[in-house]
N, C-alpha and C positions, 0 to 999 in steps of 0.2 A: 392391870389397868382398870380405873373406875370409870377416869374422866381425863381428856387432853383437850387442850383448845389446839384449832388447827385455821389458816389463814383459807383464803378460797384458791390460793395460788398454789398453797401444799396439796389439798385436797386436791386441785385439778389435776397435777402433778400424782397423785395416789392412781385417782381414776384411769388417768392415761396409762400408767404402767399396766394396773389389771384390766384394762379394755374394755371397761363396764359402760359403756354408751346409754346406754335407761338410766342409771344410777345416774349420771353423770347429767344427764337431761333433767332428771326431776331436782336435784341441790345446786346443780349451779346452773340454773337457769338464771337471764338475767346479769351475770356475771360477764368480767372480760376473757376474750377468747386470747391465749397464744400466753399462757403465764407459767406452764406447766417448768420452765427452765430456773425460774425464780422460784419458784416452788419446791424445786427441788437441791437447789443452793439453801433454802432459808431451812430445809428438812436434816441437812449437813449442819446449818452454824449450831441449830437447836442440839443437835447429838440425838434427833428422834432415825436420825437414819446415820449408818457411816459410810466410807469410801474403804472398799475391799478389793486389790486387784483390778482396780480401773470398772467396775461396779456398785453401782449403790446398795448397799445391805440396810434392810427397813431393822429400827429396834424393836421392841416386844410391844408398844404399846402401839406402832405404826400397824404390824403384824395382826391385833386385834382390830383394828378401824379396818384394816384390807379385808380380815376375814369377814366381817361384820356386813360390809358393803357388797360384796362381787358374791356371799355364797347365799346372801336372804333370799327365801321362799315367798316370802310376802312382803311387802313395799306399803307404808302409809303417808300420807301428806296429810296434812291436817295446816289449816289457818283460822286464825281468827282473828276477825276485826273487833275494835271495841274504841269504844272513845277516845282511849288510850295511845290506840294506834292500830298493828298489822302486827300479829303475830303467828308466825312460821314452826313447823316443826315435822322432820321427818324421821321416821321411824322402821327400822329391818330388821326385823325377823328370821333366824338363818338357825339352820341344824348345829351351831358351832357355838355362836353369838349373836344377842342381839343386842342392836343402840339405837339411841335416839341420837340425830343432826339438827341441835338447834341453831340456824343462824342467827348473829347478835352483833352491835353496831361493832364499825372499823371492818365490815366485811373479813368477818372469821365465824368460826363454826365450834359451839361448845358440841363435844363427839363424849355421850356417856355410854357405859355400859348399862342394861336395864334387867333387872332382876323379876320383875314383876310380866306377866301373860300379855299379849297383846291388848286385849280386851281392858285391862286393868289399865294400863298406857294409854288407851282412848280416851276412857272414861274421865280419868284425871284431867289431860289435856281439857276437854273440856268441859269441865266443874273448875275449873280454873277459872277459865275463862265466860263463863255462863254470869254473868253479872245480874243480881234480883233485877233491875231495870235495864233498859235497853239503851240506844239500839247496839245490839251482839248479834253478831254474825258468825259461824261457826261452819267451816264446809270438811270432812274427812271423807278421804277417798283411799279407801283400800286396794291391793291390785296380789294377786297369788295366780300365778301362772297367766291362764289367759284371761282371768274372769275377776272383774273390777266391780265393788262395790261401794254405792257415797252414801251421804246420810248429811243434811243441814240441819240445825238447830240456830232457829232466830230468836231472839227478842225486841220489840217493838218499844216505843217510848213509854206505852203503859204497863209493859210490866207481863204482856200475854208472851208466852212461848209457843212455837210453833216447829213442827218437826216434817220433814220431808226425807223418805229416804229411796234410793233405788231397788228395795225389794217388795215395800208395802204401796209407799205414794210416791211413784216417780214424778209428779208431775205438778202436787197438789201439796200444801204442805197442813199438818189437822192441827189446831189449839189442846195445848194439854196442858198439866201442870207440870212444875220443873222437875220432880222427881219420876214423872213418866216418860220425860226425853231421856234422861240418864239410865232408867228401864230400858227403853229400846234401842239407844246405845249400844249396852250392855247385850242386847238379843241379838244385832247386826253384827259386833264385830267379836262379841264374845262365840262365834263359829268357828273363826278364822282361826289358823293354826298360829 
């Protein structure tokens, strides 16, 4: 599997079965509660899941989202606003697999597979979204066991970037140029496993 689209009501339905409560907090927040039954009808019509012996048997590409979600070591959120709009994107890291959960309109979730380092998946995300001109907002919050890391990068109407993170400047965010937020990007979450 590369890539599946999945509804928020399969996904609920995913969740529930592996018990993943964090998991389940951080993608479907937001979301309606009690869908997990619809969810799991609509995982049946698609043929991502079958009926065995009065059980639901997940297919192969269900298989990888389940491993991908309940066995990640490391947990990312990342958002960013931009004039555009609100753009979301979660990211798990796991001894097995890891993917990216981008939510996207009609309330479904593009679920890819990610070849590339954590570190490399931040950075993108935001050089994506880093726009030469403002105002860009950018918040990613990493989380590996107990100890959670963030890091913002704005840009302002003229054009200045500004970077604040939880290791250097919790508090304060310093003017830099754009290719130096992408540097320490890169230093923050290029650690993380």
């Amino acid at each position: 599997m590369d890539r599946v689209v999945l509804t928020f009501a399969e996904m609920a339905f995913l969740l529930s079965v592996r018990q993943a409560p964090v998991v389940r907090t951080q993608v479907l927040a937001g979301y309606p509660e009690g869908v997990e039954a619809a969810g799991e009808s609509s995982l049946l019509a698609r043929g991502l899941c079958e009926m065995r012996e009065r059980a639901v048997v997940p297919g192969q590409e269900v298989l990888t989202v389940l491993a991908g979600l309940t066995t990640a070591t490391t947990r990312v959120r990342a958002v960013a606003w931009t004039e555009s709009g609100m753009r979301f994107a979660h990211l798990f890291f796991g001894p097995h697999v890891a993917l990216a959960v981008l939510p996207f309109a009609g309330m479904r979730f593009d679920v890819r597979v990610l070849g590339a380092p954590l570190g490399e998946q931040v950075i993108g995300f935001v050089d994506a979204h880093l726009a030469p001109t403002g105002p860009v907002a950018i918040l990613v919050e990493a989380t590996t066991g107990e100890s959670t890391t963030s890091m913002s990068v704005t840009v302002d109407e003229s054009g200045d970037v500004t970077v604040s993170d939880s290791q250097h400047s919790p508090d304060r965010g310093a003017p830099v140029p754009r290719a130096a937020a992408l540097d320490r990007m890169a230093q923050v979450f290029g650690m993380l496993p």
